[in-house]
Steps between C-alpha positions, in 0.01 A plus 500: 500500500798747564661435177106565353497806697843646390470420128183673507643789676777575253235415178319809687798708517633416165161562375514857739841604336375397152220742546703754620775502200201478265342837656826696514674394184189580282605821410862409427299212288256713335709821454849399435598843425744612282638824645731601184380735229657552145411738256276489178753507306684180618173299500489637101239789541717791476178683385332486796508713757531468877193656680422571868154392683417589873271193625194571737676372810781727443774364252672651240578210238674506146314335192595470081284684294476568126163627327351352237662589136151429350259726632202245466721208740462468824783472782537163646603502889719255588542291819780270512527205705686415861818447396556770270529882442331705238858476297372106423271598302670741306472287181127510569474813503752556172237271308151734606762818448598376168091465356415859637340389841575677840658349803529566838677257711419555859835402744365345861602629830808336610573431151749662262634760702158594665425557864240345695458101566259311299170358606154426328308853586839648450565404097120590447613845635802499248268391230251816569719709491628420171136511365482798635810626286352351208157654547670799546627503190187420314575111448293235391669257719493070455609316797786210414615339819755204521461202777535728831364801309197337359360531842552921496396493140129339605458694811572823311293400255172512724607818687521678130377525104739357338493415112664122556625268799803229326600209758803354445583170698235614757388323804163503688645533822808502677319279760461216224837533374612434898214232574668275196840610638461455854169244518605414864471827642163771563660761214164674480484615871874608460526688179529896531516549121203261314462655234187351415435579122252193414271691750533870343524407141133479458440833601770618184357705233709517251579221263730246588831297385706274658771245389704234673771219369378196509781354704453744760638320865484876684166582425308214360301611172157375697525798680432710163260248427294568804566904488380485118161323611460733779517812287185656356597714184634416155833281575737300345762246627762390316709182641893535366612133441810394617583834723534519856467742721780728351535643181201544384509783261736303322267204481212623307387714816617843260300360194195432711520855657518692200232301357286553746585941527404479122188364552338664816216654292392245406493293840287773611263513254422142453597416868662114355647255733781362392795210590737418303 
């Protein structure tokens, strides 16, 4: 019975400890952040120009911006994902420069050179503000976020009117990304940061595209699946064979995004469904 007793006390303090690194480390986990910045020009987009936004809590962050070259395009606002800076998509942002759209790619707190320390409420914050620059400036603005950003881009995008919402390796929640990760342990009762997109992506107005690879082991491509049934307006998915969870633009992700800029009319006036 003693040997009972003290193998169930250290399961119960492994088990203690296990919850303990799991609530601490989430934010090293979830916002490994990359404090150095470069400059447009080394990421390839010497044209565009470093701007300055003050967030609503305070902040003064730095952004990329370039306006459209054709006056009819819209700017696409660009959040990267967790592991990255704003400079990693620089050939994403050489692509939309180089077929007259705008881009603004919005930096995070604790992220290239910016102050501040990440969080969920906190990126939303960054994200306004850089609407708010692009409103400003008499934009018409389509969200594009990447994996951690696709969470910003869908919260944004029921806070504001905005002509598109593009999804790129998206996830429905960062509480089923941890359930699959960590099955054995209560992730939902720890998480600070959910970022629960599957249950704010009905309430989107604007239509709707997202793409994933295929092969996807970060973010499984169900979780587009299940995002794509849950929205409401015209939408298309488009599955990448082969590609993982990286380097998507290269793998068909910049075809199906132009494709899909070019024909936003008529999404909206015939309001078609559409996976391919």
């Amino acid at each position: 019975m003693k040997i009972l007793i003290a193998i169930l006390a250290v399961g119960a303090t492994l088990y203690a400890v296990a919850l303990l690194l799991a609530y601490v480390a989430q934010d090293r986990l979830i916002f490994p952040a990359i404090p150095v910045a470069q400059t447009p020009e080394e990421a390839g987009v010497g044209d565009m120009a470093v701007v300055s936004l003050r967030t609503g809590d305070g902040l003064d962050l730095q952004g990329w911006y370039k306006a459209p070259t054709v006056l009819e395009k819209p700017t696409l606002l660009l959040f990267h994902g967790n592991g990255e800076t704003v400079a990693w998509n620089g050939h994403i942002a050489r692509a939309l420069i180089d077929a007259g759209y705008g881009v603004f790619m919005a930096e995070y707190r604790g992220y290239g050179g910016n102050p501040g320390k990440p969080s969920e409420t906190g990126l939303y914050e960054d994200g306004r503000a850089a609407l708010d620059f692009l409103e400003a400036a008499g934009a018409r603005v389509v969200l594009h976020g990447y994996s951690l950003g696709s969470g910003i881009a869908v919260q944004l995008a029921t806070e504001r009117r905005v002509e598109a919402v593009i999804l790129a390796a998206p996830y429905t929640s960062i509480a089923d990304i941890s359930v699959r990760m960590l099955p054995f342990l209560p992730v939902r009762s720890l998480l600070r940061h959910p970022f629960d997109s599957v249950s704010k992506i009905g309430r989107v107005e604007a239509p709707v595209l997202i793409y994933h690879g295929t092969l996807d082991r970060v973010i499984p491509p169900d979780h587009s699946r299940r995002l794509f049934e849950s929205a409401k307006t015209p939408k298309r998915f488009v599955a990448l064979e082969g590609a993982g969870h990286v380097g998507l633009w290269a793998s068909g992700g910049e075809a199906a995004v132009l494709s899909f800029l070019g024909t936003l009319p008529a999404m909206m006036s015939d309001g078609a469904d559409r996976a391919l």
